[in-house]
C-alpha positions as CSV (number, residue, x, y, z in Angstrom):
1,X,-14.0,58.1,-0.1
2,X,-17.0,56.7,1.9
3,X,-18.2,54.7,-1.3
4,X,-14.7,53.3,-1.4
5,X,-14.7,52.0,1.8
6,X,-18.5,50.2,1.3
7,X,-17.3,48.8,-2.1
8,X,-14.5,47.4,0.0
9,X,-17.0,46.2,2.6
10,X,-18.6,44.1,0.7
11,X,-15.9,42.9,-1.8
12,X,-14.1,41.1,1.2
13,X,-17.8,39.9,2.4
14,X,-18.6,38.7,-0.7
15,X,-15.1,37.4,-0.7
16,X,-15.7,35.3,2.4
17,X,-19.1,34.3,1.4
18,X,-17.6,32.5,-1.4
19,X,-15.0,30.9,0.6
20,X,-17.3,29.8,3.2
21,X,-19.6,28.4,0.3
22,X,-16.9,26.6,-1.1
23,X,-15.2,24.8,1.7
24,X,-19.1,23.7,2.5
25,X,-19.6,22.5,-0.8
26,X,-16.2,20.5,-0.4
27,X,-16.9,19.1,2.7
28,X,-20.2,17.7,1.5
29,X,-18.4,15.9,-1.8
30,X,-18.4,12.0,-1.5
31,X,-15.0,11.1,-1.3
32,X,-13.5,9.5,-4.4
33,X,-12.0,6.1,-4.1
34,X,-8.4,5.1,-4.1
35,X,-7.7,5.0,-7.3
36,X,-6.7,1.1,-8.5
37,X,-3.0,0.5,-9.8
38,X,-3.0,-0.3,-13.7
39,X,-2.9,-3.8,-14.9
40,X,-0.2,-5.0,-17.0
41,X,-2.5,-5.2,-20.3
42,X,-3.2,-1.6,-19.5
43,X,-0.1,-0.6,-18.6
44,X,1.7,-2.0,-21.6
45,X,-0.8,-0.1,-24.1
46,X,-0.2,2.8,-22.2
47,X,3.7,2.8,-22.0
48,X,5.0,0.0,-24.9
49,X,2.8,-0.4,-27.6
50,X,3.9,2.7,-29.1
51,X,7.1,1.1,-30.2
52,X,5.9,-3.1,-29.1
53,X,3.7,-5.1,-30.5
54,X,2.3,-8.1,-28.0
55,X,2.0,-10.4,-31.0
56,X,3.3,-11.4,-34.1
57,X,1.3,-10.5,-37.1
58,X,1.5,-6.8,-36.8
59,X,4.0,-4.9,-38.7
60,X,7.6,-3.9,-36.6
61,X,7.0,-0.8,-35.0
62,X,10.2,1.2,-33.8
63,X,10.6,-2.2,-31.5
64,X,10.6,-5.6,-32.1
65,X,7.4,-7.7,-30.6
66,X,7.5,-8.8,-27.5
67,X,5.8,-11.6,-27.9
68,X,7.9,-14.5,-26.7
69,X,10.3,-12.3,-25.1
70,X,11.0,-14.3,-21.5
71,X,13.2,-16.6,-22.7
72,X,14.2,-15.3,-25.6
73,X,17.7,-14.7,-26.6
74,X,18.2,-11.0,-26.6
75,X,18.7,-9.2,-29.8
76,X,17.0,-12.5,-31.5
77,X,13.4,-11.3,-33.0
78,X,13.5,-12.2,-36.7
79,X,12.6,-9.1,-39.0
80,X,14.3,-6.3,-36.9
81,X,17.4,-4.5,-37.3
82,X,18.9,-4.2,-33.5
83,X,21.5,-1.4,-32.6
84,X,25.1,-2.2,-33.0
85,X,25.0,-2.2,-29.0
86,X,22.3,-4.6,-28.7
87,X,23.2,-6.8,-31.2
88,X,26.7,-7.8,-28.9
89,X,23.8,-8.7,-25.8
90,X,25.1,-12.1,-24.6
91,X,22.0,-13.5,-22.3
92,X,18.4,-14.5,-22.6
93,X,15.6,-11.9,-20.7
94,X,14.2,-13.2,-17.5
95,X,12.2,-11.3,-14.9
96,X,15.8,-9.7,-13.2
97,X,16.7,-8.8,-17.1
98,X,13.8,-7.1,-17.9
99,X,13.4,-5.7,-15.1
100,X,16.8,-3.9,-15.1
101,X,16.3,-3.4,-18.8
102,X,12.9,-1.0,-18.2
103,X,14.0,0.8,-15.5
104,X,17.3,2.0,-17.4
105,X,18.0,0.4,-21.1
106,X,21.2,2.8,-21.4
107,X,23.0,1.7,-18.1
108,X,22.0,-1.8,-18.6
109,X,23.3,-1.7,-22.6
110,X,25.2,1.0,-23.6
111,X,24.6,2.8,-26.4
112,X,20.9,1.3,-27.0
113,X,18.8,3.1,-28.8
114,X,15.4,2.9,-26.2
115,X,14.9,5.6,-23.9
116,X,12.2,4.9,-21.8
117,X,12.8,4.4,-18.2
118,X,10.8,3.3,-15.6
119,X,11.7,4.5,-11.8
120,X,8.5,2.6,-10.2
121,X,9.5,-1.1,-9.4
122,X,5.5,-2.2,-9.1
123,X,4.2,-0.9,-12.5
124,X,8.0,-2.5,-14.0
125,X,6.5,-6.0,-12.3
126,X,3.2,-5.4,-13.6
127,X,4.3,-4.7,-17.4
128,X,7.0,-8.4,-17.1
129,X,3.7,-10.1,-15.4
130,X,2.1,-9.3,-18.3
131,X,5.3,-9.9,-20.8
132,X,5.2,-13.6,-19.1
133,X,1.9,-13.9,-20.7
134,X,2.4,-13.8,-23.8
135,X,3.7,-16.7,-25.6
């Protein structure tokens, strides 16, 4: 019983050495920087390309390009085959457009086929800053 009660001992002071050791070794860490928002160009690589491309000699992904798209009629790029939904659209995309678009294609057309959604309005901004770009 006595050995019991020393392994104990010095579990729990091992125990809170360790702890000790490690708040130290945390409180001596150079605090990391604020980490900067991702630009549009990185931002739509990250969350669009997948489906988009940004120009217009790559092959149709699932998406038509979005090159040219502020401006452009919706439902309009040549060489893809639009949802029965989408191909009804009656406007040309703007910034209020698209940005009602990527934060909820489904409410904004229904029966769409896209269904990414974005909920934060400054990365939405970033990606239609970028959008504007291309032309």
């Amino acid at each position: 019983m006595y050995m019991t009660g020393v392994r104990a001992t010095a579990a729990i002071g091992l125990g809170l050495c360790a702890a000790v050791l490690v708040v130290t070794i945390a409180a001596a860490q150079i605090p990391i920087p604020e980490a900067r928002p991702p630009d549009g160009p990185t931002l739509f690589k990250q969350q669009c390309a997948t489906c988009h491309t940004n120009n217009l000699s790559d092959p149709v992904r699932q998406g038509p390009s979005l090159f040219g798209i502020v401006g452009r009629r919706a439902g309009s790029a040549d060489a893809f085959h639009y949802s029965s939904a989408f191909a009804k659209a009656d406007f040309a995309w703007d910034d209020a457009k698209l940005d009602a678009w990527i934060m909820n294609p489904q409410q904004m057309i229904p029966g769409t086929v896209m269904m990414y959604r974005q909920a934060k309005p400054e990365v939405r901004a970033a990606i239609i800053a970028y959008l504007k770009e291309l032309h």
